[in-house]
C-alpha positions as CSV (number, residue, x, y, z in Angstrom):
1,X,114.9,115.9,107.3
2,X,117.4,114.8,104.9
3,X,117.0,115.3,101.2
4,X,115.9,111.7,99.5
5,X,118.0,111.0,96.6
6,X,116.9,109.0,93.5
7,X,119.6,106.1,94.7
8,X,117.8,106.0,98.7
9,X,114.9,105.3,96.8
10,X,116.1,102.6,94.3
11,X,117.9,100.8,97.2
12,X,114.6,100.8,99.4
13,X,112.8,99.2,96.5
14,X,110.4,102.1,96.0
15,X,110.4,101.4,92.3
16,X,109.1,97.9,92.2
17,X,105.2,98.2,91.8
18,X,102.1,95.5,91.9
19,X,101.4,93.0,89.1
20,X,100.8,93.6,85.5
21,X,97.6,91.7,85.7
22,X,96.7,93.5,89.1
23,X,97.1,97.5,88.1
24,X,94.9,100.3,87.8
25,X,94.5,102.4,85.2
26,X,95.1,105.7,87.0
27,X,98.6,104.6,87.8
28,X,100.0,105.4,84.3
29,X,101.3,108.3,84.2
30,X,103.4,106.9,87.2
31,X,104.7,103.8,85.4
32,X,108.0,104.0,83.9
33,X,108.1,100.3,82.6
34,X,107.3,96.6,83.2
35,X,109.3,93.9,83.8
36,X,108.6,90.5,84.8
37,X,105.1,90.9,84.9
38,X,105.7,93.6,87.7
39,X,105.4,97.4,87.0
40,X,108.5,99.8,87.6
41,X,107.4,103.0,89.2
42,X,108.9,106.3,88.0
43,X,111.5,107.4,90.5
44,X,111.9,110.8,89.3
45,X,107.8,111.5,89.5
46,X,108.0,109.6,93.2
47,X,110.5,112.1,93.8
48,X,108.8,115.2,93.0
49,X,105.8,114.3,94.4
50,X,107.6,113.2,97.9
51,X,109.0,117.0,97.7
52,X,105.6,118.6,97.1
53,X,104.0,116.4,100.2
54,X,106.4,117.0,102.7
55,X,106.3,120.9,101.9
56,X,102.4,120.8,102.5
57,X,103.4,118.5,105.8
58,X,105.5,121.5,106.6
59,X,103.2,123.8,106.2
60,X,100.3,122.2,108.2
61,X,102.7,121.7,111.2
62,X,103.9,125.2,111.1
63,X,100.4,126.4,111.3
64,X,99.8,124.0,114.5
65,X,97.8,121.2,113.0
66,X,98.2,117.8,113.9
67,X,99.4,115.0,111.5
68,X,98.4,111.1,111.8
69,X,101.1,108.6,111.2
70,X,99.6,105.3,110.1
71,X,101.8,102.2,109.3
72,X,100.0,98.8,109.1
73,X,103.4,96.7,107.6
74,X,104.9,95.3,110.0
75,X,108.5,96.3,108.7
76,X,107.5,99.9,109.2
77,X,105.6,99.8,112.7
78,X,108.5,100.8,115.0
79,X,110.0,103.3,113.5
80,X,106.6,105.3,112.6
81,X,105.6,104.6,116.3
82,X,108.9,106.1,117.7
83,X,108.8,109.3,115.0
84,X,105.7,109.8,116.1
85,X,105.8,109.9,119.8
86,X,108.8,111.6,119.3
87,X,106.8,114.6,117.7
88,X,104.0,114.1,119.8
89,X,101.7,113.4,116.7
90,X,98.7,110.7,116.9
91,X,99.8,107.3,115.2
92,X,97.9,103.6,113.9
93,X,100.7,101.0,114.1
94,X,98.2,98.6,114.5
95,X,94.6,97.4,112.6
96,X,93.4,100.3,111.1
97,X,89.8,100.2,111.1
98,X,87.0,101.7,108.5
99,X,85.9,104.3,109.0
100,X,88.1,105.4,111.2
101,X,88.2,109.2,110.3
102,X,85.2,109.6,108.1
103,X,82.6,107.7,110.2
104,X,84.3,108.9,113.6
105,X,80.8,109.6,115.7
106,X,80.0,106.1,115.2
107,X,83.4,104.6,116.0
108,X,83.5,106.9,119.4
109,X,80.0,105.6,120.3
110,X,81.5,101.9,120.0
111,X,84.3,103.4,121.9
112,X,81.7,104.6,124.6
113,X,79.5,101.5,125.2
114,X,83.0,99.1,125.0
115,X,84.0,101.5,128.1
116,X,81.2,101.3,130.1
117,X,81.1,97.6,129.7
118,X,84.6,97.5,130.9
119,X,83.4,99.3,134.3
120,X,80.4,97.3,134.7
121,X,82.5,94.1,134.6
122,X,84.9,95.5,137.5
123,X,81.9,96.3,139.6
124,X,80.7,94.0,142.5
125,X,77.1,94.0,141.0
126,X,78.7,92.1,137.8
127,X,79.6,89.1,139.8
128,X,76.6,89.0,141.2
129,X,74.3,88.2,137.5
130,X,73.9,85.0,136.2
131,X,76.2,83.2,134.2
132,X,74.7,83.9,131.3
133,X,73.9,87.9,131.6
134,X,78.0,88.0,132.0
135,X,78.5,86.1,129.2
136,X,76.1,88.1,126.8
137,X,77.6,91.5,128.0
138,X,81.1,89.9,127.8
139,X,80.0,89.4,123.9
């Protein structure tokens, strides 16, 4: 991977951050200034910590582990999507929903019972309920 330089990062707008009135207060330390109601993020502390990330990416690679590329911005979708196949790594271009990796048992259960439905509606016996019964499983 190329080494980011402080100008890559002011040209792809990394420094501009949220609204003065909008901030949270754990975000100091990163703020370098505000302007126009917006804060300026500190480029040199986005830099370091960029460095410190992708060494622990590295690392968890090197050791086999998987990483999950998530982009939900629809300016970054394609490219995450074709890094990611292209290193065979999972990926969320699209909705990301909650819960997705903390509450996973409950998300693979909906996963389950969304699959079976979609079997039962291929099956002859499906066309053969009542209108309504297909509409409440279509629901």
């Amino acid at each position: 991977m190329a080494k980011l330089e402080y100008k890559d990062l002011l040209e792809a707008g990394v420094h501009f951050g949220h609204l003065t009135r909008k901030w949270d207060p754990r975000m100091a330390p990163y703020i370098f200034m505000e302007r126009n109601g917006i804060h300026i993020i500190d480029l040199n502390k986005t830099l370091a910590a960029l460095d410190e990330a992708c060494h622990a990416i590295k690392q968890h690679v090197r050791s086999g582990k998987k990483v999950m590329f998530v982009a939900t911005k629809k300016q970054a979708q394609d490219i995450v999507q074709e890094e990611a196949k292209r290193l065979n790594m999972p990926y969320v271009t699209d909705r990301w929903l909650g819960g997705m990796m903390t509450n996973f048992a409950t998300i693979r259960k909906s996963l389950k019972k969304l699959s079976g439905i979609d079997k039962l509606m291929k099956e002859e016996a499906y066309l053969n309920l009542a209108k309504r019964e297909r509409l409440m499983i279509q629901r």
